[in-house]
VOBA-1610 file (N, C-alpha, C; in pm, whole numbers, padded with zeros to 5 digits, always signed):
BEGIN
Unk+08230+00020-00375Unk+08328+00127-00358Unk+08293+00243-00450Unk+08304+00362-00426Unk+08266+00496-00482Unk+08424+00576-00510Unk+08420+00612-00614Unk+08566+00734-00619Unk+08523+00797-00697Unk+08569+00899-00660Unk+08546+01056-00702Unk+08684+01086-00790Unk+08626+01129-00964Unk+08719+01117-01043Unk+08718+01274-01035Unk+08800+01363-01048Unk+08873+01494-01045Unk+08960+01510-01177Unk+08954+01647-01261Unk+09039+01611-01398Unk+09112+01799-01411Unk+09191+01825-01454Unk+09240+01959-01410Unk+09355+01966-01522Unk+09360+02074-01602Unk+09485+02086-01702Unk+09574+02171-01629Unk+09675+02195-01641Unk+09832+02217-01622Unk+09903+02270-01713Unk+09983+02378-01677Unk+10059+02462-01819Unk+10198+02407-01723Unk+10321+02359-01764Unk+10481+02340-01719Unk+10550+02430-01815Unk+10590+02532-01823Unk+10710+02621-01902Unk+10814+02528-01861Unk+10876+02520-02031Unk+10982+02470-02009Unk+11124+02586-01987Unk+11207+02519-01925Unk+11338+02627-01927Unk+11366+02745-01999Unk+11355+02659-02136Unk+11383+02733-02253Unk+11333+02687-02382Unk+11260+02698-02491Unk+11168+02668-02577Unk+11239+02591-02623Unk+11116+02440-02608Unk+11187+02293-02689Unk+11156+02272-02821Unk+11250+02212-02918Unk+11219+02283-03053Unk+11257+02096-03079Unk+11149+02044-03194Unk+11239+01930-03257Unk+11161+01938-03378Unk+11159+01817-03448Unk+11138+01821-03614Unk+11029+01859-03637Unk+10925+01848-03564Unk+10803+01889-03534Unk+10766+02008-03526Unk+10819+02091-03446Unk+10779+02229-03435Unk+10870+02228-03270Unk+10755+02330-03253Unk+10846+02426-03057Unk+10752+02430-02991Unk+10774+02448-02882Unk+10667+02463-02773Unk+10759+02567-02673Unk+10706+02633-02593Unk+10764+02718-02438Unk+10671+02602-02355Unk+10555+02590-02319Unk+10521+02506-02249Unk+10463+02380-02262Unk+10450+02273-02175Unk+10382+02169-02211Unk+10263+02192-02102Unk+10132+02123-02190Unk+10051+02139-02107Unk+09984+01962-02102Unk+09903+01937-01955Unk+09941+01836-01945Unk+09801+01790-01875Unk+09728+01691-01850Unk+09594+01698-01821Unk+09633+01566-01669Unk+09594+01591-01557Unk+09611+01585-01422Unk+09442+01503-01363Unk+09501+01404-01332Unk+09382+01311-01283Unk+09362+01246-01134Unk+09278+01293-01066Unk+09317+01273-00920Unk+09170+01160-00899Unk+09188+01071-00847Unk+09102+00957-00781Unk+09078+00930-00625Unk+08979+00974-00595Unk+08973+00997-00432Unk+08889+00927-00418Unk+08896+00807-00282Unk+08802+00718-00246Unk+08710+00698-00095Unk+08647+00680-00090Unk+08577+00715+00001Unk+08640+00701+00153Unk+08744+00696+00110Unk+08821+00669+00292Unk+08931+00770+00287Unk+08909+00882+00204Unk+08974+00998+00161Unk+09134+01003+00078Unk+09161+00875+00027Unk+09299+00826-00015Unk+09273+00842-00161Unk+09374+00932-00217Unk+09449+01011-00342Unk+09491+00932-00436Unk+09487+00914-00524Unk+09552+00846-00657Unk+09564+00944-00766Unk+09710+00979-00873Unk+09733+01070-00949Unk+09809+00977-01059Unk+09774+01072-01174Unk+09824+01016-01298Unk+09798+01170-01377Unk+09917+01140-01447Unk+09958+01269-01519Unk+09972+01241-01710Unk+09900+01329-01786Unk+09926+01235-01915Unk+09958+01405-01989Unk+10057+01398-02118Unk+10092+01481-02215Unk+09981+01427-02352Unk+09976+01351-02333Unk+09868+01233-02463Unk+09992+01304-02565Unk+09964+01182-02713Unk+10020+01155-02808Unk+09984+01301-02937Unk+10057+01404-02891Unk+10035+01495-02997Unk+10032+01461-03137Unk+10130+01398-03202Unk+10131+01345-03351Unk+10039+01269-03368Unk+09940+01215-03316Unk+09821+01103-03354Unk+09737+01160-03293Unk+09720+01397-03290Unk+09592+01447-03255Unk+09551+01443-03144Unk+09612+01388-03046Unk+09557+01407-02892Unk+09582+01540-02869Unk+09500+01611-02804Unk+09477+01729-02700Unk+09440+01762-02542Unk+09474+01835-02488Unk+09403+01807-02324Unk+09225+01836-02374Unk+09202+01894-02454Unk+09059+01889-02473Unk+08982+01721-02545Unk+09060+01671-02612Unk+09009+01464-02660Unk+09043+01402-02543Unk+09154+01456-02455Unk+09189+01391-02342Unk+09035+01388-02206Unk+08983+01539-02172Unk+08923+01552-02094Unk+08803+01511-02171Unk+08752+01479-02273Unk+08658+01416-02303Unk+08656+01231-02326Unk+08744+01229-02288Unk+08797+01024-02289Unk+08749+01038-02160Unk+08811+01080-02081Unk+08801+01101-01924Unk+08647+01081-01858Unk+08604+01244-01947Unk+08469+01221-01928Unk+08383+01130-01945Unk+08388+01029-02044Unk+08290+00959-02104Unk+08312+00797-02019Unk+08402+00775-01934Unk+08408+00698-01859Unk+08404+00718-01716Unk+08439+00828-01695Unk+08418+00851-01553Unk+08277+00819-01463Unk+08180+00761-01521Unk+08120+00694-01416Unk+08140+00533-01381Unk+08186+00485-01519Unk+08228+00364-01498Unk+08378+00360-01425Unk+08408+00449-01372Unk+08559+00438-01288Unk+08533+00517-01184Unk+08455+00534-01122Unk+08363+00618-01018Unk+08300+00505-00950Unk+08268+00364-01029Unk+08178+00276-00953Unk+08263+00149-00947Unk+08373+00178-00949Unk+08495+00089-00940Unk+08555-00007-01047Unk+08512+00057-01170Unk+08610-00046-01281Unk+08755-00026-01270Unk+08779-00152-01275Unk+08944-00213-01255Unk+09019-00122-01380Unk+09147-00214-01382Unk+09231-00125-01444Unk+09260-00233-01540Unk+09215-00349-01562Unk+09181-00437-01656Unk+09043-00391-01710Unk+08966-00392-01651Unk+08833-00324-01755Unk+08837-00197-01783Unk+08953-00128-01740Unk+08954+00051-01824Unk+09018+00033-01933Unk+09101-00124-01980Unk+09167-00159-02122Unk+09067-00127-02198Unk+08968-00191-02223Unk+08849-00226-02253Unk+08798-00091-02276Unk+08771+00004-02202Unk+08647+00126-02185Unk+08697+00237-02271Unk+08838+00230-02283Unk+08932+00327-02370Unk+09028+00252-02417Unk+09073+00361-02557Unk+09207+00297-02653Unk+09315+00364-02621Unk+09386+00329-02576Unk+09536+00337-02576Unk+09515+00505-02614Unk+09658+00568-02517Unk+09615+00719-02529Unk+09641+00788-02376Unk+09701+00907-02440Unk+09642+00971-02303Unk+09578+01008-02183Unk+09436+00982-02176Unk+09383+01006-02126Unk+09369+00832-02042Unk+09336+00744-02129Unk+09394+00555-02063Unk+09486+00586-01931Unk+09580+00659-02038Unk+09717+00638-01902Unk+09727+00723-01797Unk+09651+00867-01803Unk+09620+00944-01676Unk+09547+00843-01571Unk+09424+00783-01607Unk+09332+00699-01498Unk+09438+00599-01464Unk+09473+00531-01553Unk+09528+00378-01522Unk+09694+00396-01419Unk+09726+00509-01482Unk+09828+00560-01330Unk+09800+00581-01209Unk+09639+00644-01202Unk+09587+00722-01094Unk+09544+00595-01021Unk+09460+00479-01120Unk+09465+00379-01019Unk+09561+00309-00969Unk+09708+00274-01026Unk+09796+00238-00989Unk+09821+00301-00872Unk+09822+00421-00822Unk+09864+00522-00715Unk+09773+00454-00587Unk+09610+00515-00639Unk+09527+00500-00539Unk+09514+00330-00485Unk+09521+00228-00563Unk+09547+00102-00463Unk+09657+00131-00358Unk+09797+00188-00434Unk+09933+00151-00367Unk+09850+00288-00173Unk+09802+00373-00227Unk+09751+00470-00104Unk+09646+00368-00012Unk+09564+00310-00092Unk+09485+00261+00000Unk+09500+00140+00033Unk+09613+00020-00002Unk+09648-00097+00064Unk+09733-00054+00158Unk+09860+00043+00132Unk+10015+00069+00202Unk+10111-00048+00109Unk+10070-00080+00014Unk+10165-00200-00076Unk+10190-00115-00168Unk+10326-00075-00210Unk+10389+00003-00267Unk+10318-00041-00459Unk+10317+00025-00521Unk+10347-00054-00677Unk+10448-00105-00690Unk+10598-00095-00650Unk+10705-00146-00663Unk+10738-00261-00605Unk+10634-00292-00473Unk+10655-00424-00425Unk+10533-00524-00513Unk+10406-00440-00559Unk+10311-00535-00594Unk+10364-00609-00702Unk+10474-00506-00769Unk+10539-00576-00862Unk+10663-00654-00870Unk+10704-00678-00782Unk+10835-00780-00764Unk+10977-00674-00735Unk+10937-00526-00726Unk+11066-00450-00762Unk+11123-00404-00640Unk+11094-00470-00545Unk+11197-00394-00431Unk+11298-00461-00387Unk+11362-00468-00379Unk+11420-00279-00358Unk+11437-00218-00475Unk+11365-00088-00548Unk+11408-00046-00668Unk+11554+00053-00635Unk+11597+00060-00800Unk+11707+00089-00771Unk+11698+00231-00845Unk+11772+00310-00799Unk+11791+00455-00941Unk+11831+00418-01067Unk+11820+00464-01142Unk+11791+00451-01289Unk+11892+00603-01415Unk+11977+00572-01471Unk+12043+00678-01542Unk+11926+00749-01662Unk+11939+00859-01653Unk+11844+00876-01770Unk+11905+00985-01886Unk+11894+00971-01991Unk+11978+01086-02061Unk+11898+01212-02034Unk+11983+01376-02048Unk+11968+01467-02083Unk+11919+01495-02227Unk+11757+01559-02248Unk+11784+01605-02442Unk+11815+01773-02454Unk+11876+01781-02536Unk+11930+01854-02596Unk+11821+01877-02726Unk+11763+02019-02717Unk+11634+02048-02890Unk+11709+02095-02959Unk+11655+02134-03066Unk+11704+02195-03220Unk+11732+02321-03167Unk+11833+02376-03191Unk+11917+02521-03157Unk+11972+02514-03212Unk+12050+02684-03232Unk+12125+02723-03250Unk+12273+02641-03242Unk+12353+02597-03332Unk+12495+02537-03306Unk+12602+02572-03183Unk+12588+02726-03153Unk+12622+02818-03058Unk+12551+02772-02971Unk+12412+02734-02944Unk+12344+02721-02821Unk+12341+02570-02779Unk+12351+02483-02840Unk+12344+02345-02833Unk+12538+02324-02810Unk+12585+02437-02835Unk+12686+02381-02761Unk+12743+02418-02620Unk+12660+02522-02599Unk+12659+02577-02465Unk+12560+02494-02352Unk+12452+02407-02413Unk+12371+02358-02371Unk+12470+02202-02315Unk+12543+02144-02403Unk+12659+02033-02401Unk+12732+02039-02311Unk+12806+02202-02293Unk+12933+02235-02258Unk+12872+02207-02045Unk+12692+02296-02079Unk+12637+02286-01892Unk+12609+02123-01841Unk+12612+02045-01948Unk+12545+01889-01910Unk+12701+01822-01892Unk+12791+01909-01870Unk+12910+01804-01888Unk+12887+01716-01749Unk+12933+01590-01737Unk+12918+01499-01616Unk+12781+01441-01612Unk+12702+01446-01733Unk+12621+01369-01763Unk+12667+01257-01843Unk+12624+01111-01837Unk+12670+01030-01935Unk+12622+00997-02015Unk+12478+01023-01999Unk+12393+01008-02171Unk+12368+01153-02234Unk+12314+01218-02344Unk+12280+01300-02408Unk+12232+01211-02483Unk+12062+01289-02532Unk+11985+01289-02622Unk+11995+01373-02701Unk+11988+01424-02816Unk+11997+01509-02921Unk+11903+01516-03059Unk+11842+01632-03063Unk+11734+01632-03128Unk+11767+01671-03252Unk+11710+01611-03376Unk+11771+01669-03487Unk+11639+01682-03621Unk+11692+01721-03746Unk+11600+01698-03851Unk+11666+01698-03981Unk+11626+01705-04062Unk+11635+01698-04200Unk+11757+01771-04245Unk+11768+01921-04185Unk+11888+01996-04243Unk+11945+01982-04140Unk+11966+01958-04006Unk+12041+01999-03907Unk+12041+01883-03791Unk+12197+01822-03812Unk+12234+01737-03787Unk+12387+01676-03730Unk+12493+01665-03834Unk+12604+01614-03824Unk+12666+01733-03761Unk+12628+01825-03814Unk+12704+01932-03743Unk+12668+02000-03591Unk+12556+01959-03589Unk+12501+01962-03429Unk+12591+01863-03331Unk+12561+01753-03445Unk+12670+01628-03331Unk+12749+01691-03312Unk+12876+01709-03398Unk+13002+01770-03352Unk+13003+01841-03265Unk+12921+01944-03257Unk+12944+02037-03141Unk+12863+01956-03025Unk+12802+01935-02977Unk+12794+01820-02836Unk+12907+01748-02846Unk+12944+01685-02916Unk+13075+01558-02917Unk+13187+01654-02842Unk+13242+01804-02925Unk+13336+01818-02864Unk+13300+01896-02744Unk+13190+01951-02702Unk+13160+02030-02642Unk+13154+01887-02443Unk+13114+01780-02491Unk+13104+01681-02337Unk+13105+01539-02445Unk+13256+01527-02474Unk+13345+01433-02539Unk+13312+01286-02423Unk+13290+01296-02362Unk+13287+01160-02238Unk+13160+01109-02230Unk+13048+01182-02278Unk+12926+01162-02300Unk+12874+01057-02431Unk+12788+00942-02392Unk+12719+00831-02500Unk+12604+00964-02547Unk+12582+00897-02688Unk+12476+01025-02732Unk+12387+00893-02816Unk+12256+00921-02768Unk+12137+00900-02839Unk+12091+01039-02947Unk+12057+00986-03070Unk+12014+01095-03177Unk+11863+01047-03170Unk+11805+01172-03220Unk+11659+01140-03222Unk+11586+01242-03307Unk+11537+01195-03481Unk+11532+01264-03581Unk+11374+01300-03580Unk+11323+01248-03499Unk+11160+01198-03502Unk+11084+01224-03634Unk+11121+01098-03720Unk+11062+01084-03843Unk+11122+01175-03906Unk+11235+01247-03919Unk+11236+01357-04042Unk+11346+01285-04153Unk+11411+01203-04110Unk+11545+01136-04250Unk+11440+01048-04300Unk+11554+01028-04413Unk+11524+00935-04515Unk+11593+00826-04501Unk+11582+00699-04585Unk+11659+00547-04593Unk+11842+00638-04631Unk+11781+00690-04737Unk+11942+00776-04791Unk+12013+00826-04709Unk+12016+00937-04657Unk+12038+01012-04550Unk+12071+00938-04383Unk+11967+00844-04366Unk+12006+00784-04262Unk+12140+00702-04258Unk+12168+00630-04409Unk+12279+00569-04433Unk+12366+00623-04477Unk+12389+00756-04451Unk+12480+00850-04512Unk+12537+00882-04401Unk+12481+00912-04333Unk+12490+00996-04171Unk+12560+00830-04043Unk+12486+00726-04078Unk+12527+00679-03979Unk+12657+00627-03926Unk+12740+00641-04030Unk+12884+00594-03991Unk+12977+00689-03929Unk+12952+00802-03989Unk+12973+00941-03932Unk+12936+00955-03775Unk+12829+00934-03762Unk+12798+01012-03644Unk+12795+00838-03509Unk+12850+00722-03540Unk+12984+00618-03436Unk+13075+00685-03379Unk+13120+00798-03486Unk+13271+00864-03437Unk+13261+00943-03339Unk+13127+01024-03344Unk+13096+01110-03200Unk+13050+01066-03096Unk+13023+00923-03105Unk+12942+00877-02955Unk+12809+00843-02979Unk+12798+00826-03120Unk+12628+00801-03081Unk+12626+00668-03056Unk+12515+00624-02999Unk+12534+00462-02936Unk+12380+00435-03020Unk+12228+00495-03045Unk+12147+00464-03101Unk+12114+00577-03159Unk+11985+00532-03221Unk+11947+00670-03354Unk+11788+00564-03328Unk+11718+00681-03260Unk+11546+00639-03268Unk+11471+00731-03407Unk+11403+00625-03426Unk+11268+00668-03528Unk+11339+00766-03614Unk+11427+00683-03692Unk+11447+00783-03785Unk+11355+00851-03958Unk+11294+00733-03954Unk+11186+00723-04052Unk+11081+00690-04020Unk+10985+00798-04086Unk+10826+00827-04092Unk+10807+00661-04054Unk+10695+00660-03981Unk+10639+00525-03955Unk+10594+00449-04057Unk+10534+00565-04161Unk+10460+00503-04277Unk+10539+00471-04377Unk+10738+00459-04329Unk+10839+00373-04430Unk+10897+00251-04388Unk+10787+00200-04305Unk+10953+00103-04292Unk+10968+00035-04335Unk+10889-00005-04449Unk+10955-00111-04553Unk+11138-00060-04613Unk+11114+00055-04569Unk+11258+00139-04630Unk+11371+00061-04542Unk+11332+00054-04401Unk+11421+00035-04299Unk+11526-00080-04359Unk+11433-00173-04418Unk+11529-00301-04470Unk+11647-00285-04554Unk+11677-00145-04643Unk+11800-00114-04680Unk+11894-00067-04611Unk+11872-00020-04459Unk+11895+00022-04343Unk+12114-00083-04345Unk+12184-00030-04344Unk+12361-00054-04373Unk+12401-00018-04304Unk+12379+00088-04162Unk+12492+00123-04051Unk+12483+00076-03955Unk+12619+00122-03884Unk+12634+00035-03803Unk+12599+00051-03617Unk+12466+00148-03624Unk+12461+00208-03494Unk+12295+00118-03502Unk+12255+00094-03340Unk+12118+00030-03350Unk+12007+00155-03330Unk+11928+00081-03382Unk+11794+00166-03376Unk+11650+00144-03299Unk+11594+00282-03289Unk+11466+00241-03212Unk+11370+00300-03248Unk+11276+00207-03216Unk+11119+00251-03275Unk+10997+00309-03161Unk+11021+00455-03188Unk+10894+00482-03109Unk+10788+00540-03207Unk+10756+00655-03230Unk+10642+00644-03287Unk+10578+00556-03362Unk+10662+00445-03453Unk+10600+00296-03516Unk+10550+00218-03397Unk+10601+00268-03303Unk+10532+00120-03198Unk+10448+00203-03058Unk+10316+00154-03049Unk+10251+00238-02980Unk+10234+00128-02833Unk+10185+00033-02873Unk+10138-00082-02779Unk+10172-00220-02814Unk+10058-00296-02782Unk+10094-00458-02812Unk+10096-00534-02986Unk+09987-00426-03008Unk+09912-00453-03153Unk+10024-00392-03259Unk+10139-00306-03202Unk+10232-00268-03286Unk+10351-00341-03300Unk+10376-00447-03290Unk+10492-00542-03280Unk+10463-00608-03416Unk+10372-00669-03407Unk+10365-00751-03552Unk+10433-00647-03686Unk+10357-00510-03688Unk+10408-00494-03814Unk+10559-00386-03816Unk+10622-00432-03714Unk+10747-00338-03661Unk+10912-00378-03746Unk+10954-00298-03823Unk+11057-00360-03878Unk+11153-00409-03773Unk+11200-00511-03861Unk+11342-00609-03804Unk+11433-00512-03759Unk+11450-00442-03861Unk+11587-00327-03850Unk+11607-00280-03697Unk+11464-00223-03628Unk+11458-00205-03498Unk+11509-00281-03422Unk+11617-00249-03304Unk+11640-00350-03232Unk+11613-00325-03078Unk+11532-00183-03082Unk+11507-00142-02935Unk+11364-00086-02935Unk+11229-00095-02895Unk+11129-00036-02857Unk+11122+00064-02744Unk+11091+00202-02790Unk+11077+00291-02717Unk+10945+00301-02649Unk+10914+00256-02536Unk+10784+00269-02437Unk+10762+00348-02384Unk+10647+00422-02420Unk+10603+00528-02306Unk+10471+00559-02321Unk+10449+00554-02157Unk+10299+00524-02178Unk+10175+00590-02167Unk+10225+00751-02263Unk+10111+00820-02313Unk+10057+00721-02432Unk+10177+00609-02506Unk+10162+00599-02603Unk+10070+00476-02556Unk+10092+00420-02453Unk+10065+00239-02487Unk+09919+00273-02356Unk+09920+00397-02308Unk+09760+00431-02234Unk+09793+00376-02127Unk+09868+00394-02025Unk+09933+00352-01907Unk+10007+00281-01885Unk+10020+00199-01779Unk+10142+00166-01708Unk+10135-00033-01711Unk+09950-00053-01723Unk+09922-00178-01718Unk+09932-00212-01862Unk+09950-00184-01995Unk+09970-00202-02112Unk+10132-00185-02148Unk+10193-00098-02037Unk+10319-00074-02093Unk+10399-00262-02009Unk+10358-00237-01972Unk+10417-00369-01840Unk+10425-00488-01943Unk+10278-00497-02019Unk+10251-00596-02089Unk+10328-00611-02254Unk+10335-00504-02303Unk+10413-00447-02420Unk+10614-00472-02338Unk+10623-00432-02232Unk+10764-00467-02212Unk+10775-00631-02207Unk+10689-00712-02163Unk+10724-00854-02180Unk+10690-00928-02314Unk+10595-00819-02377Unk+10627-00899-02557Unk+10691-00849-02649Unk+10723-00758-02628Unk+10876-00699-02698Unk+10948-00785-02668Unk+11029-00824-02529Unk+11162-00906-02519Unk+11092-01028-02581Unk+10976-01122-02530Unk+10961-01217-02598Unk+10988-01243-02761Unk+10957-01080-02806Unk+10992-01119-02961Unk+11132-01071-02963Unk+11210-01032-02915Unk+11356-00979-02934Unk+11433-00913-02967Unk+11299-00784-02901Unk+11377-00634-02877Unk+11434-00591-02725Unk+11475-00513-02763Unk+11503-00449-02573Unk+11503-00371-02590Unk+11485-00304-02432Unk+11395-00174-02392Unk+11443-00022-02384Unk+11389+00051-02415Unk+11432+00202-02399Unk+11291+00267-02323Unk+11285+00346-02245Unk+11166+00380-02175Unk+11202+00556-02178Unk+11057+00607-02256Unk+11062+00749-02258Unk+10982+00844-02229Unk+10918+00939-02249Unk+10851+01002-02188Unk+10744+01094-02329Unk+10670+01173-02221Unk+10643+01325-02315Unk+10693+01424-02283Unk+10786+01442-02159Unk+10835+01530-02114Unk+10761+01629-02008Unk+10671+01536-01902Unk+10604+01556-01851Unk+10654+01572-01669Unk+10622+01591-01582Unk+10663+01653-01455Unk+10698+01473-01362Unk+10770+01530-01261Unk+10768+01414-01177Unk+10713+01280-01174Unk+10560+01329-01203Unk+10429+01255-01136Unk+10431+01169-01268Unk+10486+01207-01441Unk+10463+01148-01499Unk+10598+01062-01558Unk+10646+01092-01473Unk+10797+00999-01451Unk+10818+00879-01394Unk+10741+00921-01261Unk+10739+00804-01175Unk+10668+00649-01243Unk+10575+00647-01259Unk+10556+00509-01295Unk+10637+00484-01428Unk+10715+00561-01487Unk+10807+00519-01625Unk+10915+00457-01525Unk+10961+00483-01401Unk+11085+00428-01354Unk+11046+00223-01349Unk+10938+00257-01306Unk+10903+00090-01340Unk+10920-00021-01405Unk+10969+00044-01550Unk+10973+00000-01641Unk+11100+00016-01658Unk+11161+00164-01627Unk+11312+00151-01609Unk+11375+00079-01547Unk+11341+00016-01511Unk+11391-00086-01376Unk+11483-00205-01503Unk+11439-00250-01579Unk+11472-00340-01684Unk+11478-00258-01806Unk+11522-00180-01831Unk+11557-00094-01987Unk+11706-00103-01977Unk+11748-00070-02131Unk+11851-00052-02112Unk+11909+00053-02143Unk+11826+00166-02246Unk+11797+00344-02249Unk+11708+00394-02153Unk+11719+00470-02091Unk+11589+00545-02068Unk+11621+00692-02034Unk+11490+00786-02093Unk+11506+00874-02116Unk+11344+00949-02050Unk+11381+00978-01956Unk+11286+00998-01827Unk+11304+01190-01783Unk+11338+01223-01863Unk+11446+01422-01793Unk+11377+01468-01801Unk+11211+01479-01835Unk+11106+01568-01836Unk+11137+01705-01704Unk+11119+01660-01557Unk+11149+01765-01512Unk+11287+01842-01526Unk+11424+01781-01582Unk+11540+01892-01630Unk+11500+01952-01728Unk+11416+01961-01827Unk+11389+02024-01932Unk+11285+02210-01884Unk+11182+02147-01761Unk+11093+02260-01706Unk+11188+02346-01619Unk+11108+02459-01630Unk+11117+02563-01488Unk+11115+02557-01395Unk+10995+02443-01317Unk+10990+02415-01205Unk+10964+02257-01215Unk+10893+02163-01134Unk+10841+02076-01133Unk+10782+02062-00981Unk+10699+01936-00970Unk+10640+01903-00832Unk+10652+01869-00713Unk+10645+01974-00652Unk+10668+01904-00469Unk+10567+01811-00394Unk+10627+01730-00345Unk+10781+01656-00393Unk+10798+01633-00545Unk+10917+01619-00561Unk+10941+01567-00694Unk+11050+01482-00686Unk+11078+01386-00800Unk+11159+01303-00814Unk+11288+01373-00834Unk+11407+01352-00737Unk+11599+01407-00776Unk+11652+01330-00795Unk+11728+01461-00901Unk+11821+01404-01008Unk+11965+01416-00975Unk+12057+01305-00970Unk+12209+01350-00902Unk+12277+01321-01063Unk+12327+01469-01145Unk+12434+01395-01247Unk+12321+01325-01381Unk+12237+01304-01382Unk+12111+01221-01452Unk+12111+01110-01397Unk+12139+01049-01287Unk+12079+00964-01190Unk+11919+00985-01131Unk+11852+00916-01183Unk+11726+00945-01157Unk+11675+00851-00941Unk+11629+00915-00850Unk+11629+00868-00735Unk+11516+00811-00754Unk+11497+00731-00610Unk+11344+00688-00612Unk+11240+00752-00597Unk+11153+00722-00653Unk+11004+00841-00650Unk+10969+00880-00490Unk+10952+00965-00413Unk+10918+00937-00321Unk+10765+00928-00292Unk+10750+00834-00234Unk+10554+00784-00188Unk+10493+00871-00173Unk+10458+01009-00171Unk+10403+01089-00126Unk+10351+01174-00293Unk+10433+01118-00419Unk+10466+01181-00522Unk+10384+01067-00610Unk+10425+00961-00600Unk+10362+00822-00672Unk+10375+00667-00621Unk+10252+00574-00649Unk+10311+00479-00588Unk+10365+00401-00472
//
């Protein structure tokens, strides 16, 4: 078998410039992998790769490159574990082959995997670092959503809650500090911010603390994404965590994330499934995994300007089924 690997970057403007502890962006740009096989059938995978651990669409299109003949002459999607590390550019191919079997058998991914009938999936709205005024105008348009995500940092925080809390009072709120608190601060803040609805608080500390986590006293649960990338990140993952955030720029596709969702529960976390904030195409195989989460946070296209036709709709943050023509 012969396939023709195709690789193409992508600029998505978002709505309105996404801002979190990290810095801002207006657009995400996103590196686009198309697999065409000699009976003219399409396979796509879409990757943001792991900005904080230095990925770029330029390390991306050179991963790409440096295997693309060995995935041109038909290496599996078990031997692309092997050919690349976990990453962006892993999870562009290893989607694209997920696609191109489901195109060239007519066996959905959702049936190869036990999931049909899949079902829609809730996903929260995030909310970036703004203005107090704007994050509450941002609250006040998501009302009749039932999750909110909320982005925060070091100075700007409790008082952000408040204004989402009163601004769509009926709304569960996930916080999400990405690494910027401290052990102090986190236990300062967390009893406080039960009263507004928060239901979890991800990655609140640098990866490189969590020995800290173990003084960890409130009473809201937590989740670990940037500490946990793949399989090899469980062993050294604090207790404190009681939810793993999966997403599989981080874990290099969809066949590592699958495998990372059944040894997480085996060790006795449960699931939150998230994104980079990437278009349709890089949504769709996250619903997979949504299928069994019990967060997920999938809104990449509510965050852009546009997104892909077809694309995956959203009723309320009800996420629909992908349609076949889009992924899968």
């Amino acid at each position: 078998m012969s396939i023709e690997v195709e690789v193409e970057s992508e600029r998505w403007p978002y709505r309105t410039p996404f801002r979190i502890s990290r810095g801002v962006e207006a657009a995400l740009d996103v590196l686009l992998v198309r697999l065409r096989d000699e009976h003219g059938n399409v396979g796509r995978g879409e990757a943001a790769g792991v900005d904080y651990a230095g990925e770029t669409i330029g390390t991306m299109r050179e991963q790409v490159a440096a295997v693309a003949s060995a995935v041109g002459g038909g290496a599996t999607r078990a031997q692309l574990q092997d050919l690349l590390p976990a990453g962006g550019a892993r999870n562009a191919l290893d989607c694209a082959l997920w696609d191109l079997e489901a195109k060239a058998t007519g066996v959905s991914v959702w049936s190869r995997l036990g999931l049909e009938p899949a079902r829609p999936v809730t996903t929260c709205l995030t909310l970036g670092i703004d203005t107090l005024a704007a994050m509450s105008r941002a609250a006040r348009a998501a009302r009749g959503m039932p999750l909110l995500k909320v982005k925060v940092n070091a100075e700007q925080h409790i008082q952000a809650l408040q204004c989402v809390h009163e601004a769509c009072p009926q709304a569960s709120i996930l916080v999400d500090p990405n690494q910027a608190w401290s052990i102090a601060l986190l236990n300062e803040l967390a009893p406080k911010l039960q009263a507004l609805g928060v239901v979890l608080i991800e990655q609140p500390l640098p990866s490189s603390d969590a020995a800290e986590l173990a003084r960890y006293r409130g009473p809201i649960a937590l989740a670990a994404d940037e500490s946990c990338a793949d399989r090899t990140s469980l062993g050294a993952l604090s207790r404190a965590y009681r939810y793993v955030n999966i997403k599989l720029d981080k874990t290099g596709g969809l066949t590592e994330a699958l495998a990372l969702a059944g040894a997480a529960r085996a060790a006795g976390y449960d699931l939150m499934v998230g994104s980079m904030a990437g278009t349709s195409l890089a949504m769709a195989p996250g619903m997979v995994l949504a299928q069994g989460a019990r967060f997920v946070d999938l809104d990449g296209p509510l965050l852009h300007a546009r997104d892909r036709t077809p694309g995956i709709e959203y009723r309320s943050g009800v996420m629909q089924i992908p349609p076949r023509e889009l992924w899968g």
